[in-house]
C-alpha positions in Angstrom: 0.0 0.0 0.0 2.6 2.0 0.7 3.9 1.8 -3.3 0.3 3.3 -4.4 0.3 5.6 -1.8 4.5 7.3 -2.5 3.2 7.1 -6.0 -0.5 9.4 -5.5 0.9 11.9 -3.3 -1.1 10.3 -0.3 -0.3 10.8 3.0 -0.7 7.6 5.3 -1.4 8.8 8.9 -1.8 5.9 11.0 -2.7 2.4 10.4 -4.9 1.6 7.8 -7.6 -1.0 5.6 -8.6 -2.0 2.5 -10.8 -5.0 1.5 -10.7 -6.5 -1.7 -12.9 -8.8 -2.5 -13.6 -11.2 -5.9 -17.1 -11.6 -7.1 -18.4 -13.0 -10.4 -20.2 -10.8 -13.0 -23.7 -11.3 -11.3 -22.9 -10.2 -8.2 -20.7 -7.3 -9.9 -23.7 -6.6 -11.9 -26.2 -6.6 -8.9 -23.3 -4.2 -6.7 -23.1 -2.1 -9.9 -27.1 -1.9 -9.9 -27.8 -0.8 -6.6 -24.9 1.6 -5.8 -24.6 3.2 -9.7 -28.0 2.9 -11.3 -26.0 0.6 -14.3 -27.6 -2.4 -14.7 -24.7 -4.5 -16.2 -21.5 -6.0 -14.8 -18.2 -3.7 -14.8 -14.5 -5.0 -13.4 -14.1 -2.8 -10.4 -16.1 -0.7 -8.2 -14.7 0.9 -5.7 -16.4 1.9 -2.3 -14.5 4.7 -0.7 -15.1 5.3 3.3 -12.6 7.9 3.4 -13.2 11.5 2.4 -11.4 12.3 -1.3 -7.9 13.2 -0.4 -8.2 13.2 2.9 -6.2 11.6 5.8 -5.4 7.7 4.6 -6.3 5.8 7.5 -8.5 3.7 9.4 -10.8 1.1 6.7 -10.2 3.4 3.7 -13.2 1.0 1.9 -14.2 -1.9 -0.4 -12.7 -2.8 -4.0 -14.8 -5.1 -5.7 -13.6 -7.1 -9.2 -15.6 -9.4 -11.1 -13.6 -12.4 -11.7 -15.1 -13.5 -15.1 -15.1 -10.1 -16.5 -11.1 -9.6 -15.4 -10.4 -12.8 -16.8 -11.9 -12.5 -20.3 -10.3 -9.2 -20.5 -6.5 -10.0 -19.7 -7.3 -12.6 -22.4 -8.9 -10.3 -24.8 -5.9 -7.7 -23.8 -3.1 -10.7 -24.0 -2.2 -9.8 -20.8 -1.4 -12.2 -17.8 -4.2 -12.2 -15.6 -2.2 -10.8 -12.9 -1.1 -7.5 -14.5 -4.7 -6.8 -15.5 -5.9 -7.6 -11.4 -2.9 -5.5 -10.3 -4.0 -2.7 -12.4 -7.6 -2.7 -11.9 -6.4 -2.6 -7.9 -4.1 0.1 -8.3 -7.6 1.7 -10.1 -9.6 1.2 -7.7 -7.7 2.1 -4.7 -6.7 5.5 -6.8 -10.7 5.7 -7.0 -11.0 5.4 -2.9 -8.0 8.1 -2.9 -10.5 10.2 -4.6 -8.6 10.1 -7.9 -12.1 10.0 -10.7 -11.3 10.0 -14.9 -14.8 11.3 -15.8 -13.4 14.5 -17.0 -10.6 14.3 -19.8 -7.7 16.0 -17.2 -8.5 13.8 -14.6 -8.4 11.0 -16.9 -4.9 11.5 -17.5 -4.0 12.2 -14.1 -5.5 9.2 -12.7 -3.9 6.9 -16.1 -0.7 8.8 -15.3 -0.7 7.7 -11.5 -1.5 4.5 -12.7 1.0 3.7 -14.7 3.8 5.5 -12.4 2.6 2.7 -9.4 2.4 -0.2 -11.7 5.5 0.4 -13.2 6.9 0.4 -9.2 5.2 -3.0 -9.0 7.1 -4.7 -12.2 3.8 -4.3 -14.2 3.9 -2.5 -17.7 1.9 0.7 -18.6 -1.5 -0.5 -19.4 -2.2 2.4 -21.9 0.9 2.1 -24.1 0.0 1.2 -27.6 
């Protein structure tokens, strides 16, 4: 956690908690449903129970990934499944951070942050041509 957090700019002030847990896409899909309005599976949500850039500490929140969905697209990718869970982790705990991509600057903030912490953890930069 520490890797993510040197690489967002974070500050970690005292101990601190993240869950991840692994779903299939029904369960994604029923999460994504009640807490987005989207009726249709997606490979992370995140849950933050911090406030956006705020002190990291405590139980920061929930990552959620659909298994089937993350498998079918490190395949489709032709990525090792383990780069593609690593980086949709690093995504969703940049998410809990506060870090969002809905706007086209915060997009590349958040893809930039993303690749600088992945690169850290041996993984290569999931938006490179």
């Amino acid at each position: 956690m520490r890797e993510a957090l040197a690489g967002s700019g974070a500050q970690l002030s005292g101990p601190a908690e993240l869950s991840i847990v692994l779903t299939d896409d029904a369960e994604q899909r029923e999460l994504n449903r009640e807490w987005r309005g989207k009726d249709a599976s997606t490979n992370v949500l995140s849950f933050p129970q911090i406030e956006p850039f705020g002190p990291v500490a405590g139980i920061l929140g929930d990552i959620t990934l659909a298994r089937e969905t993350v498998a079918r697209e490190a395949e489709d990718l032709g990525k090792p499944f383990v780069h593609h869970f690593t980086h949709l982790v690093v995504h969703g705990f940049l998410h809990i951070l506060g870090y969002d991509h809905l706007e086209e600057a915060e997009a590349l903030q958040m893809e930039g942050l993303e690749t600088q912490i992945l690169a850290r953890l041996g993984v290569e930069d999931p938006y490179a041509d």
